[in-house]
N, C-alpha and C positions, 0 to 999 in steps of 0.2 A: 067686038074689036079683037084682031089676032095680034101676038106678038111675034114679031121676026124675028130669029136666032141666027146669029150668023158666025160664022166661024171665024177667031178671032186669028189673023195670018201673024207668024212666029217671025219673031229677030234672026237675023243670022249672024250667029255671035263669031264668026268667023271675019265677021268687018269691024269687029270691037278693036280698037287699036291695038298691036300686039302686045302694046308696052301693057298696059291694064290688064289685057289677058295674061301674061307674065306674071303680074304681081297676084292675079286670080291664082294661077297655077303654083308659085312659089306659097303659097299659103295651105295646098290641098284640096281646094275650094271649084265647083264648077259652075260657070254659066250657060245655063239653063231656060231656052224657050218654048214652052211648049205649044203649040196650037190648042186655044180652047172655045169652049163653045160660050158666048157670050152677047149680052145685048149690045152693048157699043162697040165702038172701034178701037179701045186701049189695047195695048201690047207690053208685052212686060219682059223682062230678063228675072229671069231670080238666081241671086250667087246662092248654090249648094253645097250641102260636102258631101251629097253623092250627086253623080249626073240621071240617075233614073227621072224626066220628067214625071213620070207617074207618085216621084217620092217627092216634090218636090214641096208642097205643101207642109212638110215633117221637116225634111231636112234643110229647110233655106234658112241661110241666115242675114237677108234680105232682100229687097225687090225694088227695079227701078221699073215703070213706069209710063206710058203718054199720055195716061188719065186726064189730064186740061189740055192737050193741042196744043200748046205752045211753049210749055216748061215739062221737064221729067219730076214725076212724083216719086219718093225714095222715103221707103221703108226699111228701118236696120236694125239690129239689134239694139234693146234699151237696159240690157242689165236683169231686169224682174226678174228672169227665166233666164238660162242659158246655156240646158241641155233640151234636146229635141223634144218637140218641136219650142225652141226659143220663144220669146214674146220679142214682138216688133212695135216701134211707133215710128209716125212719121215724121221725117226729120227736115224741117221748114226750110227754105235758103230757094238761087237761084242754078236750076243744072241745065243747062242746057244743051247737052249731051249724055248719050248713053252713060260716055268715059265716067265723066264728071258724077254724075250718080254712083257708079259703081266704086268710084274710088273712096266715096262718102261710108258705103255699106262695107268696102274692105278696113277703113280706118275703125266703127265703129265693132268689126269681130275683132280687132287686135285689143282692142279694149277691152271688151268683155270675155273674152276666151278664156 
């Protein structure tokens, strides 16, 4: 049995509402999609505090998600950790928007920062 890889297609975070991208950008923080190589069909944003996708694993200080197909899954900062690379957990509730996630993961780095 082989396994398919299939390249995971990137957000274009240039449709992220401006208003959220605003509040990304007033904090120094960027949104970050990288195409990766991956067995499912998830896509992800990760807010960063650098834009290099290649850093983003290091520098994100969270990630939204479409892990389940019908809700965003949102990872953010939890406190443990919170110099690079931070610890992440996931943070329960209903988002069902990019927005909506991402305003989750900005509210939880103004916490912990």
């Amino acid at each position: 049995m082989s396994m398919v890889v299939l390249a995971m297609a990137a957000v274009d975070v240039s449709r992220i509402d401006r208003r959220v991208r605003g509040e990304v950008e007033r904090r120094g923080l960027f949104l970050v999609s990288p195409e990766v190589e991956s067995s499912g069909r998830d896509t992800f944003v990760f807010v960063c505090t650098d834009p290099d996708p290649g850093d983003c694993g290091f520098t994100r200080v969270g990630q939204v998600s479409t892990a389940t197909g019908f809700n965003h899954v949102v990872y953010a900062m939890d406190g443990r950790k919170t110099s690079p690379a931070v610890s992440l957990s996931q943070i329960r509730g209903h988002f069902p928007t990019w927005e909506d996630g991402i305003m989750v993961v900005l509210s939880a780095f103004d916490q912990w920062r």
